[in-house]
C-alpha positions as a printed Julia matrix, in Angstrom:
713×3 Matrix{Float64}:
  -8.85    2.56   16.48
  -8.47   -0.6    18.04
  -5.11   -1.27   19.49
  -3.14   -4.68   19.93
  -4.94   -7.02   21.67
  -2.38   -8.69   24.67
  -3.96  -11.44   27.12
  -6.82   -9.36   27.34
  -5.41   -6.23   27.41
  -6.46   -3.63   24.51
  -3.93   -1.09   24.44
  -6.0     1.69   22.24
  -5.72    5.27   21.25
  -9.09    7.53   22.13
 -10.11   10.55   20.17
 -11.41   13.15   21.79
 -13.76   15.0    19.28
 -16.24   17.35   20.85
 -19.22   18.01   19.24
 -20.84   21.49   19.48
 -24.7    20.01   18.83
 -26.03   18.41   21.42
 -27.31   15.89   19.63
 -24.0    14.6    18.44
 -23.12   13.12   21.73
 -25.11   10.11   20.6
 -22.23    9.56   17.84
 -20.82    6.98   19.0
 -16.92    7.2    19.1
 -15.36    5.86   15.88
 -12.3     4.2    17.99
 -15.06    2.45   20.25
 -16.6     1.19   17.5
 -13.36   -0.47   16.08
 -12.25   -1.7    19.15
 -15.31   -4.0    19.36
 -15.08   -4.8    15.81
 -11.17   -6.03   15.61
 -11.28   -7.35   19.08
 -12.63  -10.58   18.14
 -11.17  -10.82   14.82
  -7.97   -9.5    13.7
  -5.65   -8.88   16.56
  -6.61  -12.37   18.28
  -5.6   -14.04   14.62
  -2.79  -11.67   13.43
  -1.21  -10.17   16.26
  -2.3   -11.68   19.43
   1.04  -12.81   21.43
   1.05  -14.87   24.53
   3.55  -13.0    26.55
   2.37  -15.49   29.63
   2.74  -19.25   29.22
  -0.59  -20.94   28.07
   0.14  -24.35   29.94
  -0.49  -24.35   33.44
   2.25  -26.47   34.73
   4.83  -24.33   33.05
   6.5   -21.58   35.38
   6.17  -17.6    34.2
   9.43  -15.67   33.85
   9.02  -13.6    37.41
   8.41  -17.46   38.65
  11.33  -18.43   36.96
  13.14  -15.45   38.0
  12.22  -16.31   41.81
  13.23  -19.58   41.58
  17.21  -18.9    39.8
  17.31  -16.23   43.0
  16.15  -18.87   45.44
  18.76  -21.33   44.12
  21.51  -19.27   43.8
  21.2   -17.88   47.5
  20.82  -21.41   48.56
  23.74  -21.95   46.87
  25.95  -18.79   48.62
  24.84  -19.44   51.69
  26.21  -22.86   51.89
  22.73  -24.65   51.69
  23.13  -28.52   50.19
  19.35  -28.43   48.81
  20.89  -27.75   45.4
  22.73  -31.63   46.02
  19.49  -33.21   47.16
  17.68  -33.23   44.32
  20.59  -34.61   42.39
  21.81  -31.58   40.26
  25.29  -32.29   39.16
  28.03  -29.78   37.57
  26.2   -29.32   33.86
  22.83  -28.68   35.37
  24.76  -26.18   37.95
  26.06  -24.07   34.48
  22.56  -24.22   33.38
  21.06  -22.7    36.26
  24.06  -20.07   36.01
  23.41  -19.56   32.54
  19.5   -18.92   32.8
  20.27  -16.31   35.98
  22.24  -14.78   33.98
  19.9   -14.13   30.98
  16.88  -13.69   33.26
  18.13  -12.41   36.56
  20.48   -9.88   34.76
  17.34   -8.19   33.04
  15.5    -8.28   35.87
  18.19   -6.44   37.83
  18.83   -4.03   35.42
  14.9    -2.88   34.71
  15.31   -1.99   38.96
  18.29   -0.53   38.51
  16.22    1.66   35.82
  13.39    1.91   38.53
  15.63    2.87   40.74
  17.23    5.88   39.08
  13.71    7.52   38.11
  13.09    7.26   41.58
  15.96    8.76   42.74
  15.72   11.66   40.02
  16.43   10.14   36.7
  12.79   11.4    36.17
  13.55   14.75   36.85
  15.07   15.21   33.76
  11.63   14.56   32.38
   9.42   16.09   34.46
  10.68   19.88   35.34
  10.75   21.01   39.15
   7.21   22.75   39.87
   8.34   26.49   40.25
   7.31   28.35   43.45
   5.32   31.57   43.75
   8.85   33.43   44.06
  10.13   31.91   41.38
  12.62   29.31   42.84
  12.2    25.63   42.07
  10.51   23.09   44.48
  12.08   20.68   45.73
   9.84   17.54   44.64
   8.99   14.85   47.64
   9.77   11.37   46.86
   6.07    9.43   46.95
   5.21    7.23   49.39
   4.25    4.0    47.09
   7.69    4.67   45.81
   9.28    5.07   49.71
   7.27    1.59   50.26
   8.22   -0.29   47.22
  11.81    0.53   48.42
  11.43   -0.76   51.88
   9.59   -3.78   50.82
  11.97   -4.73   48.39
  14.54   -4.12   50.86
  12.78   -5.77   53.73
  12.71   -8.4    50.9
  16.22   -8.77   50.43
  17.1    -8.88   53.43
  14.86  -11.84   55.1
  15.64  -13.89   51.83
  19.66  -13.19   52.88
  19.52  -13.6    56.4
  17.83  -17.31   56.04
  20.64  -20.06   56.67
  20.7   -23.82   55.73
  18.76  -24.51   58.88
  15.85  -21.65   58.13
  17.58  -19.55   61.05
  17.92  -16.0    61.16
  21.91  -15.43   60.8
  22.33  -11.52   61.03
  26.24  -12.39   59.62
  25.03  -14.24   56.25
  22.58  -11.14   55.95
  24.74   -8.73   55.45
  26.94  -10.73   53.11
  24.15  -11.17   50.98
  22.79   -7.35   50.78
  26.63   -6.57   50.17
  27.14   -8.9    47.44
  23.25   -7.79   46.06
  24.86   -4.4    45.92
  27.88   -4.76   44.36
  25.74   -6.94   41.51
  23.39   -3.39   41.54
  26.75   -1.59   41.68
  28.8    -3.18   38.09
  25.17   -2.96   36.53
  24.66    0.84   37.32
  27.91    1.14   36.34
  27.65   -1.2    32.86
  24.55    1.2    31.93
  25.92    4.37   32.56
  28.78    3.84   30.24
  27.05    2.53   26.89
  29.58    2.3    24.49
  31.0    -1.18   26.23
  28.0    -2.71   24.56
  26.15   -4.08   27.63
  23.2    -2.23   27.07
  22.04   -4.21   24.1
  23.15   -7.38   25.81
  20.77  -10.5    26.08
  18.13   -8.76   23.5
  18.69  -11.37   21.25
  16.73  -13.57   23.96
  13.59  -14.74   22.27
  11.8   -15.02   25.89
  12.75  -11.4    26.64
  10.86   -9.14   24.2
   7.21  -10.58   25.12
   8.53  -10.12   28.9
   9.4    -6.78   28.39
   5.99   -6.03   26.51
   3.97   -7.41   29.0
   5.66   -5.0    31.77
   5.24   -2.11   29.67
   1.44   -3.36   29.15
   1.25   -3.26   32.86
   2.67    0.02   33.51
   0.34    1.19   30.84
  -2.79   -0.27   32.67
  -1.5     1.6    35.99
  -1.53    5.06   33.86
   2.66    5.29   34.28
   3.13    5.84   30.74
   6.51    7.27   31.0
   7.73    4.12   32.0
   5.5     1.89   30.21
   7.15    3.85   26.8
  11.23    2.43   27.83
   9.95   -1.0    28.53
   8.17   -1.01   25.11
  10.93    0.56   23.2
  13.48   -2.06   24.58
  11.18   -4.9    23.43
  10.81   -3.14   20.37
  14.64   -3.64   19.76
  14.61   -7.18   21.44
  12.03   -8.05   18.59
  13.89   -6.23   15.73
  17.19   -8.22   16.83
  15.63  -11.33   17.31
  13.76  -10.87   13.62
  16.99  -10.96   11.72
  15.88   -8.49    9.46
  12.62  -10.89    8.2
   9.05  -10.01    8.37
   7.89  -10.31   11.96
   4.65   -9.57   13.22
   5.95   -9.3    17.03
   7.48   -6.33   15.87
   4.74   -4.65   14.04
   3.03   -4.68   17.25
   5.27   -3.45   19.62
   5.62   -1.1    17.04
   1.87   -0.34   17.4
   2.33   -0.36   21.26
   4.84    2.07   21.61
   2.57    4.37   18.94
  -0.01    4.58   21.02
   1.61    5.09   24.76
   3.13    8.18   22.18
  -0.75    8.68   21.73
  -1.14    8.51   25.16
   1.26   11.01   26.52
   0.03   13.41   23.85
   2.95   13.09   21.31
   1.06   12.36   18.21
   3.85   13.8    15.89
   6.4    11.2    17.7
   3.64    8.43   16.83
   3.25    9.15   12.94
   7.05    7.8    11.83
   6.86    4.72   14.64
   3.3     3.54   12.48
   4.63    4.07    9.2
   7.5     1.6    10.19
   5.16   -0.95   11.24
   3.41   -0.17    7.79
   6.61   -1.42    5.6
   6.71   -4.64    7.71
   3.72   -6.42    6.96
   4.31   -8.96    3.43
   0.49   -8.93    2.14
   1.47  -12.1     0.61
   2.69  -14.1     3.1
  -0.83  -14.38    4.27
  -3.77  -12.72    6.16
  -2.24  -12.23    9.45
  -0.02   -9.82    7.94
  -2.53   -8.21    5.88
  -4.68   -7.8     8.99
  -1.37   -6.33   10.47
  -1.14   -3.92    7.89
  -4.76   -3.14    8.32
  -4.52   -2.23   11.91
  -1.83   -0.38   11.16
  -3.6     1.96    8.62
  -6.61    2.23   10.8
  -4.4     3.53   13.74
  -2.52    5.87   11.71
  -5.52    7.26   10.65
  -6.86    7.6    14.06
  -3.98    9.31   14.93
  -3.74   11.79   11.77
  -7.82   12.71   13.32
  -6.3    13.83   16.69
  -3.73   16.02   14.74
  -7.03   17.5    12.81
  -5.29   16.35    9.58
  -9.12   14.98    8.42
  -7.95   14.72    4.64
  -4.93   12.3     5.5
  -7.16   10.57    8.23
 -10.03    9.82    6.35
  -7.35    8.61    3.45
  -5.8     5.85    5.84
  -9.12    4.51    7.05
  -9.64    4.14    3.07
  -6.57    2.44    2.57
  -7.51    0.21    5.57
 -10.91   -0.47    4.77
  -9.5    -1.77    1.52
  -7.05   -3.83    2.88
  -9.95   -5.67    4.52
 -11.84   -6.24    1.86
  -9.36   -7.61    0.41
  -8.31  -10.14    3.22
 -11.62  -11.08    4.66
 -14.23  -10.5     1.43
 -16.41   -7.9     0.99
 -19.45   -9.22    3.06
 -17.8   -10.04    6.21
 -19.18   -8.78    9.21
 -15.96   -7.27   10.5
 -15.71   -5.52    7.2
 -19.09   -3.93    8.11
 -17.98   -2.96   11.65
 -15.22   -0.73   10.22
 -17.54    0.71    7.24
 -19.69    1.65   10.1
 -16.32    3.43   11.8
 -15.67    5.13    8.58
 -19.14    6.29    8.29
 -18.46    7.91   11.8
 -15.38    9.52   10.75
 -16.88   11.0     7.54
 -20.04   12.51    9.52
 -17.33   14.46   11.94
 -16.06   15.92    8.73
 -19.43   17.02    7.96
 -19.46   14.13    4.94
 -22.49   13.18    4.97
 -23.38   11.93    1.68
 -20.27    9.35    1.65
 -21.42    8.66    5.42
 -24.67    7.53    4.26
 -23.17    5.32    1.66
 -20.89    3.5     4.22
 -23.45    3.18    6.55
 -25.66    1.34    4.29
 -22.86   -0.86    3.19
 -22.9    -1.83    6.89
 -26.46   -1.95    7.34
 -26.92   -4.22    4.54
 -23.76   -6.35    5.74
 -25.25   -6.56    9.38
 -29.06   -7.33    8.15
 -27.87  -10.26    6.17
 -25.36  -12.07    8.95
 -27.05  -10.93   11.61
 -30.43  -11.94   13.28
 -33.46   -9.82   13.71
 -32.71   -6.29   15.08
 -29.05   -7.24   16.23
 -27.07   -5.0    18.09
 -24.78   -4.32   15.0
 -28.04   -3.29   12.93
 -29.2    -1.1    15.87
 -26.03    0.63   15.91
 -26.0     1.48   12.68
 -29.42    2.48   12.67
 -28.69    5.4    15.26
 -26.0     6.35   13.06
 -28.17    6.25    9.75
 -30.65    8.23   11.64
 -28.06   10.75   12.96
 -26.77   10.96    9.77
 -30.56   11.96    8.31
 -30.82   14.18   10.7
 -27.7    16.48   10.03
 -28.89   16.42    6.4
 -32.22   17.97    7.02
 -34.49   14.56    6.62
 -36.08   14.64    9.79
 -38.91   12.23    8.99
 -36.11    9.26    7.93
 -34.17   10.24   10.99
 -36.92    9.67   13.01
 -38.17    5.88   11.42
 -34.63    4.63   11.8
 -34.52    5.99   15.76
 -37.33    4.41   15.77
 -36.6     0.77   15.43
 -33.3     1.02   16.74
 -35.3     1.74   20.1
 -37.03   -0.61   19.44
 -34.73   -3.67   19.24
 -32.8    -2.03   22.44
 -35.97   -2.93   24.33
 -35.86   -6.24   22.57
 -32.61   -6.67   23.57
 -32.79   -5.5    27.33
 -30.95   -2.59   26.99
 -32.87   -0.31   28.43
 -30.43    2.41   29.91
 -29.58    2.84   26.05
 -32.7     3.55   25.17
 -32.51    7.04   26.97
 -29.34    8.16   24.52
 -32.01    7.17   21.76
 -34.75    8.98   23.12
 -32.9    11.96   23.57
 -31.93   12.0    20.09
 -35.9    11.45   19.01
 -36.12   14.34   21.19
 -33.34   16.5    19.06
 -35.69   15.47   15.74
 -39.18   16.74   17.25
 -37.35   19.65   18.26
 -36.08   20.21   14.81
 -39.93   19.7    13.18
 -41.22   22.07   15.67
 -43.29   19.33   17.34
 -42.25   20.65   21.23
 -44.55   18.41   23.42
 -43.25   15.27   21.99
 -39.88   16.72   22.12
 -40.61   17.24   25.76
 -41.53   13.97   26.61
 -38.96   12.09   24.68
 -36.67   14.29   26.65
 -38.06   13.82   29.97
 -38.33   10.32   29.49
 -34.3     9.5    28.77
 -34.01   12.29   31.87
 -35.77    9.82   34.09
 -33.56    7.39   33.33
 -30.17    8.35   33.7
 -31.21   10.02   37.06
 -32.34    6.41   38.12
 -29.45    4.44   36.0
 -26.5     7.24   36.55
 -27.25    9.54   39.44
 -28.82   12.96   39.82
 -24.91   14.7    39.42
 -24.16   12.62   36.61
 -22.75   14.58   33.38
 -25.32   12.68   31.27
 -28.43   13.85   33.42
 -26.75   17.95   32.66
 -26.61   16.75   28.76
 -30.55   16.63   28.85
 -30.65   20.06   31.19
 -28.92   21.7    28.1
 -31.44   19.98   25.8
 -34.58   21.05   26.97
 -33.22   24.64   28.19
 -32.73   24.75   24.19
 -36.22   23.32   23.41
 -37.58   26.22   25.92
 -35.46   29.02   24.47
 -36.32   28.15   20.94
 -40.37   28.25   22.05
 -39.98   31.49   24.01
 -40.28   30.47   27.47
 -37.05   32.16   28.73
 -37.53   31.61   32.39
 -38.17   28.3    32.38
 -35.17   27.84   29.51
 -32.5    29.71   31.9
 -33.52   27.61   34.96
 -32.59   24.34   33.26
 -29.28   25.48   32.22
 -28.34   26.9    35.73
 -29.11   23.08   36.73
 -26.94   21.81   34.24
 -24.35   24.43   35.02
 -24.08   23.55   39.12
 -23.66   19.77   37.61
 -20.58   20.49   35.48
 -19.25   23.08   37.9
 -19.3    20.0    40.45
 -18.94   17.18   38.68
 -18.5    13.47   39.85
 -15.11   11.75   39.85
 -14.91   10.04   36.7
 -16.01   12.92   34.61
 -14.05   14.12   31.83
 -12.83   17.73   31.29
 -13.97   17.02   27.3
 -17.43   16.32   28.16
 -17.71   19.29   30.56
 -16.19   22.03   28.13
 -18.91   20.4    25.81
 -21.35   20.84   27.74
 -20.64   24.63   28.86
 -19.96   25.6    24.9
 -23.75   24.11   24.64
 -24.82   26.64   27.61
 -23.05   29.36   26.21
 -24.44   29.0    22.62
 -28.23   29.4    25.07
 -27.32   32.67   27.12
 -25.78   34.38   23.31
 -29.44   33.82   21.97
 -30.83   35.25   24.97
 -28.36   38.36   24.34
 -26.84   37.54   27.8
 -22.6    38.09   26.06
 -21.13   38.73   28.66
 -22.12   35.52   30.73
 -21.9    33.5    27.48
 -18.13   34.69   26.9
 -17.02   33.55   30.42
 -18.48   29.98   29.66
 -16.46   29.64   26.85
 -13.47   30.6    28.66
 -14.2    28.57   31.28
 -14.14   25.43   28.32
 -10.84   27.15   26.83
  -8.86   26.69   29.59
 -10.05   22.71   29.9
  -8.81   21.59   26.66
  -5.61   23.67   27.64
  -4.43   23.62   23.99
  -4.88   19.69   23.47
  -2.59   18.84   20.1
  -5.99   16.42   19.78
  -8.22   19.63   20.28
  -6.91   21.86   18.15
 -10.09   21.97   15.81
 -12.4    22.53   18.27
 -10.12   24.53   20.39
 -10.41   27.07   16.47
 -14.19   26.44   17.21
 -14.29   28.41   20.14
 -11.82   30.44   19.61
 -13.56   31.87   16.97
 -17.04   32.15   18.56
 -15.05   33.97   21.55
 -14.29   36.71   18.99
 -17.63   37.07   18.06
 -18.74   37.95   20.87
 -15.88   40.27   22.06
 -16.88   42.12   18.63
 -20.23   41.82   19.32
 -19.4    43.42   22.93
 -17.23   46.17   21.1
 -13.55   45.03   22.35
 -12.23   44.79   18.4
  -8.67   44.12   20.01
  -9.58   41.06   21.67
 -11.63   40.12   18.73
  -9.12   40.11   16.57
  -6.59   37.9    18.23
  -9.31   35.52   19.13
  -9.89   35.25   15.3
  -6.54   34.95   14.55
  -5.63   32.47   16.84
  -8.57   30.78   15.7
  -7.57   31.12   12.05
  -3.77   29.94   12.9
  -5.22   26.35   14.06
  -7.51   26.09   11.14
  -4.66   26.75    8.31
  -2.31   24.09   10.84
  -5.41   21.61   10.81
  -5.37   21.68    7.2
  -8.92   22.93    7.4
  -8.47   25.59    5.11
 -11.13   25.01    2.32
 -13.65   24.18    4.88
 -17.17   27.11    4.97
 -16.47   27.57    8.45
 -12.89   28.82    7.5
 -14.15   31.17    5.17
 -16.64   32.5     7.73
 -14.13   33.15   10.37
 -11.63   35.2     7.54
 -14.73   37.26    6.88
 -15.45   38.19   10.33
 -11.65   38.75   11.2
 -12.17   40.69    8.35
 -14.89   43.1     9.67
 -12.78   42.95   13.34
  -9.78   44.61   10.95
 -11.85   47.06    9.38
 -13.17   48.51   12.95
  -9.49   48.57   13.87
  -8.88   50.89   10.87
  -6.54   47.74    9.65
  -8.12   48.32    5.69
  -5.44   46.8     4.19
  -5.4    43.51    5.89
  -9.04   43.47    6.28
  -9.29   43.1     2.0
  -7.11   40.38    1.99
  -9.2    38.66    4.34
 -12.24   39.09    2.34
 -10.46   38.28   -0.61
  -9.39   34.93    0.65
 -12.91   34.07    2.3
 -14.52   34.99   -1.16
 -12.21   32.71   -2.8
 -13.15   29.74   -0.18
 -17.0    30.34    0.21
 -17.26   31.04   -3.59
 -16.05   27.36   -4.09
 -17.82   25.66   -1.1
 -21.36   27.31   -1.03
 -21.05   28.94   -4.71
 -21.38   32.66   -6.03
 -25.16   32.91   -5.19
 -24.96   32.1    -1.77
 -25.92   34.65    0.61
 -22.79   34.03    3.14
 -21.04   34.45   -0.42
 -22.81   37.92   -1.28
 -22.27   39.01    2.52
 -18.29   38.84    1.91
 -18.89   40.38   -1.58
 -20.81   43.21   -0.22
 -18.31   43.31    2.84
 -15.16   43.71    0.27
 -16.58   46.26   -1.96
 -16.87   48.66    1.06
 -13.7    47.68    1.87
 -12.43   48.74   -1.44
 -14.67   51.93   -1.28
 -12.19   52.79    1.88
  -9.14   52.2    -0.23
 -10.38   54.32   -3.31
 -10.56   51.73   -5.58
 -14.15   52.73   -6.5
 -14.52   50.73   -9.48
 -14.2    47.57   -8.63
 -16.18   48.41   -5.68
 -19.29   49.7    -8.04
 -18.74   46.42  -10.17
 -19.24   43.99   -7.05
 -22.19   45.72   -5.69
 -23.76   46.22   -9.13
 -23.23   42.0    -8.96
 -24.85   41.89   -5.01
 -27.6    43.92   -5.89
 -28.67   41.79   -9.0
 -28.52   38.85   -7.06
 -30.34   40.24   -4.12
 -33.1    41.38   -6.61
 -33.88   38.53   -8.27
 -33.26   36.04   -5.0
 -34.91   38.15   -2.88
 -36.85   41.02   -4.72
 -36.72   44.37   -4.82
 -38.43   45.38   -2.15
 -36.72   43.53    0.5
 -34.86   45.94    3.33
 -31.08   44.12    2.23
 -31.47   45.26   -1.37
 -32.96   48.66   -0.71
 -29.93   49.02    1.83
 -27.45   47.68   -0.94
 -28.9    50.16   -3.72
 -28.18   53.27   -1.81
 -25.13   52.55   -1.32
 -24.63   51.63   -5.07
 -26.24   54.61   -5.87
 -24.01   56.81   -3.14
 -20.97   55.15   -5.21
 -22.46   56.0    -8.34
 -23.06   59.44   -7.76
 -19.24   59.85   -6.45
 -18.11   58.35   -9.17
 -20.13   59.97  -11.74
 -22.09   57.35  -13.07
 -25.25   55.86  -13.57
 -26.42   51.78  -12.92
 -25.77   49.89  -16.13
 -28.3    47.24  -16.06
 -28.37   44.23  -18.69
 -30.73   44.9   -21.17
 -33.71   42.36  -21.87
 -35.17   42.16  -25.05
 -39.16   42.33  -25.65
 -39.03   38.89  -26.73
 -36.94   37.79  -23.64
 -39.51   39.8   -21.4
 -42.34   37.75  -22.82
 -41.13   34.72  -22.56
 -40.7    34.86  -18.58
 -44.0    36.42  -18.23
 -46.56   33.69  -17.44
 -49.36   34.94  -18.14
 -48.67   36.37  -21.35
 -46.97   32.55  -22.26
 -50.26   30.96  -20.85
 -51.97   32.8   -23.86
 -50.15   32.45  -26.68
 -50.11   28.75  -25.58
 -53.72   28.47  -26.14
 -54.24   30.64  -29.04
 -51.37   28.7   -30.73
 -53.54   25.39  -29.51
């Protein structure tokens, strides 16, 4: 989601959803994709604010700022210059009057500076802990040690000049006293809050866009502890200085101080700050404060997605894309950008048929605004194609890869061909056709080694690829030599690399070694990516992801214990995520399930399968064989309780289905039938089977149909 667009500067709020496919990496991010849609469009005409002066003769407030100083220790220090240019008493209370608005703010944010420095901050950041247990002393830095002598140095020189531009060592020291006994009442003014000097001057309509703009700055230098008070005080400069009425300054500092919340990882903190901003916005008063409301929805969606709250994310990009519509029309280009954004969002929530839909919308949009193979067409051809792909349509995956590599050459954009090729690559692979999935791959892997570097996380990306393509076609050597390259590349990686992109990439290794039946190696990989996402609030999806695929293997491996907490820590995130009607969920109850059962844990192990039976019997249906796995997993389970028949009557239902899906003679059925029959024989009984009539019999048999068909003709 795009954030608010200041001189520039795009203050925005990154996902970080990890794919487990490989191919997936060639989705492009959906807050990416919005950024370069709303860029252009809505924040420069509904919330872009000039927090620097647009005409070049007029002075900026730190100019300003520098100038009031200048002229008022001219002024102390007996200097006439103030006289020489004709200033008389009323221009003198002016200049007092504007140091006193400007100067006093300026003092105070250095007084704030100063404090953190000097262990304000501590209270936010708790002493690192030794090895024995007692607290370390933390070091002062040394940009902070040198911002302190320069602005001392500072000081000083500016107090020690004299009318004549002569060093005066007397007039220095005045100065830096009376400079600290300023610094002195104003420490003293802020400590104590309740005299009401600590919302004084915020009614200044210069002072909320100053304060923004340092907070934007602080934000670009990655201090977003800081960057968060400075944004927070303009947000109450703006609400004071609003009078209660609609203003759209304060909808985006609002938006601001959401996502440096984002930022530091406190999405919960972000969610009330957004919904403000969301009851600000009149959608009459025009479209800049529809668009505002529009952003505003789109962020809060973004950040409901890092909370893995998909429903109520996918619901806000709804009521944004809406919004939009609404506002711009139904056929404008930016409204195609963010249909293309939601598309994105719905294929990471697995989607895919209302991902196709919005990704035609924008297709369509793009085809008829745009010229021939535009960039907005090719991007939304990838997606289209990615979106085949993941539904099983390989051949209209392929055609819309295709020409979307095709226009990137058009376009010069070769180094983006490679992502394309690779996904070509992921198709072939798919339809079995392994020498053009070779070459696609080897192609792209020529190019980021040339365009990226040999050690370049991309260049490991492809490793993993074609160590799949050779596992899959039974060369295992040649498969576990390309993911030992790919492993020495993510266990040195460049600066610049992220830690989401390698625990991605050594999930994707794992998921090779398990098929190989190398556990052991493939467990440590995913611990190794555990311990990088280091229980992300943004993460906690995936973290479930491999969480769960830990405890398979620990069951697999025979340690049940471990298996079990893995699964239910796994299982915890899901219900949290508000992921639980999703297959996968039911999957993992099922196999916590089976972990519970070899712990002796019968009890707790039926109410697992009861509740994955209940979730797989609405997502995938009664007849699906995941479904008839839990249903043949829950009547042993109620076998081991006594309750016998309720067990007989759900494997009398597993073994009809199994007959008639798979036949009679198929190993599951003949292993499901004795232990019906086993059942049976404890229980006394024989198999009641559902009678068929002779009539009924006749009718399914085709042959016998095919001849009374042409007697009868």
């Amino acid at each position: 989601m795009p954030g608010i667009t200041m001189d520039g500067f795009v203050a925005e709020e990154v996902p970080n959803r990890v794919n487990s496919s490989p191919q997936n990496e060639n989705l492009p991010a959906p807050n990416s994709t919005a950024a370069s849609t709303m860029a252009p469009s809505m924040q420069s005409e509904a919330l872009e604010m000039h927090v620097e002066s647009s005409g070049t003769g007029e002075p900026s407030i730190e100019q300003l700022y520098n100038n009031v100083c200048e002229m008022k220790s001219s002024s102390e220090g007996g200097s006439l210059s103030h006289e020489s240019f004709g200033s008389d008493g009323e221009e003198s209370r002016i200049d007092s009057e504007l140091h006193h608005l400007v100067a006093g703010e300026m003092e105070a944010m250095k007084v704030i500076e100063e404090e953190e420095e000097n262990g304000s901050v501590a209270n936010v950041v708790p002493p690192v802990p030794a090895e024995n247990g007692t607290p370390v002393k933390e070091q002062p830095s040394k940009s902070s040690n040198k911002s302190k002598k320069d602005s001392k140095s500072q000081l000083e020189s500016d107090a020690s000049v004299g009318p004549n531009r002569k060093a005066s060592t007397e007039e220095g020291e005045r100065e830096v006293s009376k400079q600290a006994t300023r610094v002195g009442r104003r420490r003293k003014s802020n400590a104590n809050p309740q005299n009401g000097t600590e919302d004084a001057g915020l009614d200044n309509p210069d002072l909320g866009p100053f304060l923004l703009k340092h907070a934007r700055d602080l934000l670009a230098s990655e201090n977003s502890r800081r960057a968060l008070k400075y944004a927070l005080r303009a947000t109450k400069s703006f609400e004071k200085c609003a009078g209660g009425k609609p203003s759209l300054n304060l909808v985006m500092s609002l938006h601001v101080v959401a996502a440096i919340y984002c930022n530091l990882g406190k999405y919960e903190e972000a969610l009330p700050v957004l919904h403000r901003s969301l009851e600000i916005p009149v959608i009459e008063e025009g479209q800049e404060h529809a668009l505002a409301k529009f952003s505003g929805c789109m962020q809060l969606g973004d950040t409901y997605g890092m909370l893995g709250q998909t429903a109520l994310s996918l619901q806000w990009y709804a009521s944004g894309l809406e919004i939009q519509k609404q506002t711009l029309g139904e056929q404008d280009p930016r409204v195609g950008e963010t249909c293309r954004y939601l598309a994105e969002a719905h294929v990471q929530a697995l989607q895919l048929d209302e991902a196709q839909r919005l990704c035609q919308i924008a297709l369509d949009i793009h085809r008829e605004h745009g010229g021939t193979a535009s960039l907005e067409e090719t991007a939304d051809r990838r997606l289209m194609g990615l979106i085949y792909d993941t539904k099983g349509d390989h051949e209209a995956a392929l055609e819309h890869l295709v020409m979307a590599g095709t226009a990137m050459i058009a376009n010069g954009q070769e180094t983006e061909v490679a992502s394309v090729d690779c996904s070509i690559g992921d198709i072939y692979l798919s339809l079995g056709r392994y020498d053009e999935a070779v070459f696609a791959y080897q192609k792209a892997l020529t190019v980021f080694k040339t365009s990226k570097g040999e050690n370049h996380a991309t260049v490991a990306s492809v490793f993993v690829r074609i160590a799949d393509l050779y596992n899959k076609s039974g060369k295992l050597r040649e498969s576990k030599s390309y993911c030992e390259n790919a492993l020495k590349i993510y266990q040195k990686p460049i600066p610049g690399t992220s830690l989401e992109e390698i625990a991605t990439g050594l999930t994707d290794v794992s998921a090779i070694y398990e098929t190989m039946n190398e556990h052991e190696q493939a467990l440590k990989l995913l611990q190794k990516a555990l311990k990088m996402y280091n229980n992300s609030a943004g993460q906690q999806s995936t973290i479930a992801g491999i969480e769960a695929q830990m405890g398979v293997l620990h069951y697999i491996l025979g340690n049940y214990g471990e298996s079990y907490d893995s699964f239910k820590s796994a299982i915890a995130k899901l219900r949290t995520c508000g992921e639980k009607k999703s297959a996968f969920f039911g999957i993992a109850l099922n196999q916590m399930g089976l972990a519970c059962v070899q712990r002796y844990s019968i009890n707790e192990a039926a109410e697992l399968f009861e509740e994955a039976r209940t979730v797989l019997e609405q997502e995938y249906g009664p007849y699906h064989p995941d479904t008839l796995g839990v249903y043949s997993n829950l009547a042993g389970t109620y076998d081991a309780m006594g309750r016998l028949d309720e067990a007989i009557e759900i494997l009398e239902y597993v073994v009809g289905m199994r007959e008639e899906k798979l036949g009679t003679a198929n190993p599951d059925v003949d292993d499901e039938k004795r232990r019906l029959g086993e059942l049976l024989k404890e229980a006394g009984r024989v198999r009641s089977r559902k009678a068929k009539s002779l009539e009924n019999l006749l009718e399914t048999n085709p042959y016998i149909a095919t001849k009374r068909n042409a007697v009868a003709a």
